[in-house]
C-alpha positions in Angstrom: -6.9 -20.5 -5.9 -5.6 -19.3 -9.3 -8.2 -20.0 -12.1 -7.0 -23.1 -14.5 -6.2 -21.4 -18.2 -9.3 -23.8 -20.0 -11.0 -21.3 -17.2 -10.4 -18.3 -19.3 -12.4 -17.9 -22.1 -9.1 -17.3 -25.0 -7.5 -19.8 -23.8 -10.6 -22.6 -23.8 -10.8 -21.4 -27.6 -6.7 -21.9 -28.1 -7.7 -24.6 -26.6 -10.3 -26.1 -28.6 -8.9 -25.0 -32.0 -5.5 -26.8 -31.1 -7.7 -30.1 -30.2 -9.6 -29.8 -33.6 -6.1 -29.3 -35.4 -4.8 -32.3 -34.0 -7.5 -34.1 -34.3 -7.6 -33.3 -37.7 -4.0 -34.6 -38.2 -4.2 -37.6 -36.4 -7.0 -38.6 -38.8 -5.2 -37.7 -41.9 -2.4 -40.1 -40.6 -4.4 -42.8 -40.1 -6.1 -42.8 -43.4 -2.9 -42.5 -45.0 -1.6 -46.2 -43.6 -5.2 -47.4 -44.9 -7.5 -46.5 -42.6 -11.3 -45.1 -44.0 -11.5 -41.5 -43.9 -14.6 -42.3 -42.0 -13.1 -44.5 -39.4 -9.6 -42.5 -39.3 -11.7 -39.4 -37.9 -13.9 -41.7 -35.6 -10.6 -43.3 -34.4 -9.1 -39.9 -33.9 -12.0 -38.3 -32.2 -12.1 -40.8 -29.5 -8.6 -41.1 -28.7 -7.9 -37.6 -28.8 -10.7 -36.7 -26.6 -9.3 -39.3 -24.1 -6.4 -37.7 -23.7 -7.9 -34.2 -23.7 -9.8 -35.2 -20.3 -6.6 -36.1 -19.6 -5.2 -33.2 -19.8 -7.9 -31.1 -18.6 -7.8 -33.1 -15.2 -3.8 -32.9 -14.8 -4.5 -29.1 -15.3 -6.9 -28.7 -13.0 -5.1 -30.8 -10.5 -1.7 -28.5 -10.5 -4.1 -25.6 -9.2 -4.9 -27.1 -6.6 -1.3 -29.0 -5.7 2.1 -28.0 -7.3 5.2 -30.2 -6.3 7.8 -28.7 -4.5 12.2 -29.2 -4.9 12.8 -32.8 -6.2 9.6 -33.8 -6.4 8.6 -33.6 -9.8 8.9 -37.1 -10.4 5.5 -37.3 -9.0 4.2 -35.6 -12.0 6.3 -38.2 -14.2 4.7 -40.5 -12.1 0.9 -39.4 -12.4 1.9 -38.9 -16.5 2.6 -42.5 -17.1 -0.4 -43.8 -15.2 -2.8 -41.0 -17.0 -1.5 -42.5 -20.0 -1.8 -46.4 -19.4 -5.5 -45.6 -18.7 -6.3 -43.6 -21.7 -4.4 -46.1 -24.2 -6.0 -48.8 -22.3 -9.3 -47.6 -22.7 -8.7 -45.7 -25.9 -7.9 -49.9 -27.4 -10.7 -51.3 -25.6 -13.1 -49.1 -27.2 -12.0 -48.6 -30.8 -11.8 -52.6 -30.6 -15.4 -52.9 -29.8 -16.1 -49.8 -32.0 -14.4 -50.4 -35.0 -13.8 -54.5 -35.1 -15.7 -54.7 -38.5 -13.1 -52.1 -40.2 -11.1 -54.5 -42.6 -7.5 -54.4 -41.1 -8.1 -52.0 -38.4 -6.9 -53.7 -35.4 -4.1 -55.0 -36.7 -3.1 -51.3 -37.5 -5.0 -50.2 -34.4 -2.5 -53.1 -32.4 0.7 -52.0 -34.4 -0.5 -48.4 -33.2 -0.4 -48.1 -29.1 3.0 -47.5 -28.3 3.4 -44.8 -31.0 -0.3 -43.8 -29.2 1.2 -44.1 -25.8 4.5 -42.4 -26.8 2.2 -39.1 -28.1 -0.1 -39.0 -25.6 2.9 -38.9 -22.6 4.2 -35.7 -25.3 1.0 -34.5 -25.1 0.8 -34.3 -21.5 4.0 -33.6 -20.7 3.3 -30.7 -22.6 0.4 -29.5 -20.8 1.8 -29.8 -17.6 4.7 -27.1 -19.0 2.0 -24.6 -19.7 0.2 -25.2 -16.8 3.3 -24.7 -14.2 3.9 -21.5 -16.5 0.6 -20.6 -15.8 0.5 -20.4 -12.1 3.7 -20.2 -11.3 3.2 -16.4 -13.4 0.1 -15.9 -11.9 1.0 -16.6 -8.1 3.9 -14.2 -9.0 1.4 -11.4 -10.1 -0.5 -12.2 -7.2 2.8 -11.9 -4.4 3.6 -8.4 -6.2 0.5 -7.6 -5.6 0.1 -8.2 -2.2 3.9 -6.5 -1.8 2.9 -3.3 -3.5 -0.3 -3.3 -1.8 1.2 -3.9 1.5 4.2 -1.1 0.5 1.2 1.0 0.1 -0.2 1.1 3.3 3.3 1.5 5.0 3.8 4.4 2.8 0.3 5.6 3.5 1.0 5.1 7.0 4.0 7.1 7.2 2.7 10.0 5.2 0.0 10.3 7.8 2.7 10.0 10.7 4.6 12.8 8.8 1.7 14.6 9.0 1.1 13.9 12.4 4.2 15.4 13.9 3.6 18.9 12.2 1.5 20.0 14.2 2.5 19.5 18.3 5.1 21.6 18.2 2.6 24.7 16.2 -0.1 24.0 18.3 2.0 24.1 21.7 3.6 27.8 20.3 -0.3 29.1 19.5 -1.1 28.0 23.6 1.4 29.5 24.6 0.7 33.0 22.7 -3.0 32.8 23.6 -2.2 32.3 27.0 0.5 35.5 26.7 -2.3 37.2 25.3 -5.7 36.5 27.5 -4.3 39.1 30.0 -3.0 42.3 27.8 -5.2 41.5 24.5 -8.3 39.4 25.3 -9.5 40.5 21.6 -6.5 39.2 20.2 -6.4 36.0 22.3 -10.4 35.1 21.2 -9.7 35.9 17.5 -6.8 33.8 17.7 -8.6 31.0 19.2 -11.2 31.0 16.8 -8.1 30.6 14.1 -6.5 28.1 15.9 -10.0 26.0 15.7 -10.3 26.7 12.4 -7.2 25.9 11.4 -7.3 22.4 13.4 -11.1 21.8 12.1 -8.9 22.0 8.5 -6.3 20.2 8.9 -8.7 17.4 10.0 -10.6 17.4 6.9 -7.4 17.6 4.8 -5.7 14.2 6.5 -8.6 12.6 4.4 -7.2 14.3 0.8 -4.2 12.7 -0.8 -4.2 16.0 -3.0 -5.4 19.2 -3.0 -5.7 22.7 -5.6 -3.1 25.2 -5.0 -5.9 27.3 -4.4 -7.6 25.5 -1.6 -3.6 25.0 -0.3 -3.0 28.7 -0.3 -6.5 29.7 1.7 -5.4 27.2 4.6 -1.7 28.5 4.3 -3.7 32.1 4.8 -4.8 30.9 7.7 -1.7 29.5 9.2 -0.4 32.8 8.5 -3.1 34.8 10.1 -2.3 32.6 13.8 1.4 33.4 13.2 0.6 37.3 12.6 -1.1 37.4 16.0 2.0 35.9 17.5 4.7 38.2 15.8 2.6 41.1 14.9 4.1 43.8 12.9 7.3 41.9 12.3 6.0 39.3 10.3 4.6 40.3 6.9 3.7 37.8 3.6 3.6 38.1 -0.3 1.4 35.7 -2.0 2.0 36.2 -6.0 0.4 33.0 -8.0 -1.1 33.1 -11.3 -4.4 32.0 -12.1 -3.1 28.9 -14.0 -1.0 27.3 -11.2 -3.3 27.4 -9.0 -5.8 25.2 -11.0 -2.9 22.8 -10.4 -2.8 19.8 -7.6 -0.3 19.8 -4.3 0.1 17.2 -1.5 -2.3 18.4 1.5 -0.6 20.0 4.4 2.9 20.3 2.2 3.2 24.2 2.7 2.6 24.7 5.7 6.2 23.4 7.3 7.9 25.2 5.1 6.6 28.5 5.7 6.7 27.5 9.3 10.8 26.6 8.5 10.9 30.4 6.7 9.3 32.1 9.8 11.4 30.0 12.2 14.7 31.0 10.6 13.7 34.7 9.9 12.3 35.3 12.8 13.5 33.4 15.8 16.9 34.9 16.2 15.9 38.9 15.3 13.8 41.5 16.5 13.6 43.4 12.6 10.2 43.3 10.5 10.6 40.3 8.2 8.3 40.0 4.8 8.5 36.4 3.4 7.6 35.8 -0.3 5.9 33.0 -1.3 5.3 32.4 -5.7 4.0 30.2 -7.3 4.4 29.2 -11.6 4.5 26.8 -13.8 7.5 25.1 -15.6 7.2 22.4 -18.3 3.8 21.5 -17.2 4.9 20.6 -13.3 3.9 22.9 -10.0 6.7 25.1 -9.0 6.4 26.5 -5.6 9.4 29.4 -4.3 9.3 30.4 -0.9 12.3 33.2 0.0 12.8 34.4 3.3 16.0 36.9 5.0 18.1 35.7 7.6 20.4 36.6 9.7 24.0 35.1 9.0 25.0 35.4 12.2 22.4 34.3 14.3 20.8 31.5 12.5 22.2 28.8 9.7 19.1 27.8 7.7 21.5 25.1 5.4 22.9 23.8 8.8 19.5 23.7 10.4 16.8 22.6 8.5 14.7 20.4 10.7 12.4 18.5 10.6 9.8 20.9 8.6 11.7 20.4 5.2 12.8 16.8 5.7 9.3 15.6 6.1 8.6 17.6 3.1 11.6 15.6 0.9 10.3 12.1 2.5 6.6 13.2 1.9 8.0 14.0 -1.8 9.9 10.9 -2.1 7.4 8.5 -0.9 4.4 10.3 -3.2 6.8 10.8 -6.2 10.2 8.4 -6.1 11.8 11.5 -6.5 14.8 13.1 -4.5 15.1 16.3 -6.3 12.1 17.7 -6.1 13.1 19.9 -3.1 16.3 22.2 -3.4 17.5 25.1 -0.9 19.6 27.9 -1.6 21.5 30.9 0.0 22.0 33.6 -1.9 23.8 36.6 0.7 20.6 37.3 3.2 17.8 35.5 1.6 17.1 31.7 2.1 15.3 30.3 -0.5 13.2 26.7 -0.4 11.8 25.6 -3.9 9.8 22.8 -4.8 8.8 21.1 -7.7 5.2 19.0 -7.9 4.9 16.9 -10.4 1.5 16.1 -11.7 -0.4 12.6 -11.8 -2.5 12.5 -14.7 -5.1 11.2 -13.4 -6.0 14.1 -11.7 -8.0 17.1 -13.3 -5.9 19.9 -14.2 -5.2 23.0 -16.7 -2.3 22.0 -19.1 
């Protein structure tokens, strides 16, 4: 249940001074139709405070039960009955109170309906503030279940994306291993030994929303490594980053497809040595990662045919960032060339 506002400390003060100010001005009224300053502030402390329980109470009371469509008449309702009791007892007391005050009850008797008539405005006026103040506060609290709830369905598919990476990787490295425990047994236990590595890794990294460049870039080396043993002497890598961007923070596990994506389409469809390039700078205080790799033109259509790798890469992007443009492909004759741009959170310990 929301918290009434004479909950919040500022708002029991706003409260209280407003009260005094009235109070204050109610007196000053009475004494000026002949009322003793004395018994104008006695007369206006007890009333007032009436109608401040009053109003206290309603308060409280829409916390708890708010009316819904048409039926706000209840609250007209519960207004004039809130206000027949306070007059009522409000006149019973200053009668008792104040009967030896020359000419005070006849004022006192001339008074209730303007007393009545100000203490409906009064609470008519406190129920405003109060269905203000939850109605605003139950909408705080519905966006913050959405974004909360937004957040774990984005958190959820992040880690699906992540997920489906590595079958297809995994299936390719069995099948080299076993293409290699014949011929190479060296080869096949050294590549074993990656593979576990690289799996103990990628474990561990599921659990890290972000990640240095630097610590992305040693478990890219070791994707590479596995992928080395498959191709051999056709596949070849050149790492340049400088020392400041890689002080700088990436999405875990964002690299690795689209390396994989460059060795797929510069690979796959042709027996020549292929050397991918892979930089790494920074531009206007974001991450900017360039990953260039040949290809044939005849054989393969990297725009055509980027897969699944890259997409998961723009949704991951998207979903971490809002951002669609912070992935961009290019062809330039031979060379295919994937850049992207990472954005950093400031919350997160960097070199500007």
């Amino acid at each position: 249940m929301t918290k009434p506002p004479i909950a919040v400390v500022r708002f029991r003060f706003i409260f209280l001074a407003c009260w005094l100010a009235w109070t204050f001005i109610c007196a000053c009224m009475l004494n000026h139709f002949g009322v003793r300053l004395n018994a104008a502030f006695e007369d206006s402390l007890i009333s007032n405070s009436l109608f401040c329980i009053a109003s206290i109470a309603l308060s409280t009371v829409l916390g708890f039960w708010r009316p819904k469509g048409a039926k706000y008449y209840i609250l007209v309702l519960w207004g004039v009955i809130l206000v027949i009791l306070c007059t009522g007892l409000c006149h019973g007391i200053l009668k008792v109170l104040l009967a030896a005050e020359p000419g005070y009850l006849n004022i006192l008797q001339q008074s209730m309906y303007i007393r009545a008539c100000m203490g409906f405005l009064l609470l008519g006026i406190t129920v405003l503030l109060s269905l203000l103040w939850y109605t605003l506060a139950e909408q705080h609290e519905n966006e913050r279940r959405k974004n909360n709830a937004e957040k774990l369905a984005r958190d959820a598919e992040l880690y699906n994306l992540r997920q489906q990476l590595q079958p297809h990787f995994l299936f390719n490295s069995l099948n080299s291993i076993s293409a290699l425990v014949g011929s190479e047994p060296e080869q096949a236990r050294k590549m074993i030994q990656q593979l576990s590595d690289f799996l103990r890794g990628s474990i561990k990294k599921d659990e890290q929303s972000r990640v240095p460049l630097s610590e992305e870039l040693d478990y890219l080396n070791l994707y590479l490594e596995i992928e080395k043993v498959r191709f051999g002497h056709r596949l070849s890598t050149v790492i340049e980053s400088d020392e400041l961007s890689e002080d700088y923070f990436i999405p875990s596990l964002l690299l690795q497809p689209i390396v994989e994506n460059a060795i797929k389409f510069g690979l796959y469809n042709t027996t020549d040595a292929v050397t991918i390039h892979i930089t790494t700078v920074v531009e206007d205080k974001d991450l900017v990662i360039k990953v260039t790799n040949p290809f044939d033109p005849e054989t393969s259509s990297p725009r055509r045919g980027t897969g699944f790798g890259l997409n998961s890469v723009q949704r991951r992007l998207y979903l971490l960032f809002a951002r669609n443009d912070l992935l961009q492909t290019s062809v330039s004759g031979r060379l295919f060339t994937t850049i992207i741009k990472i954005p950093q959170i400031h919350d997160q310990s960097h070199i500007d």
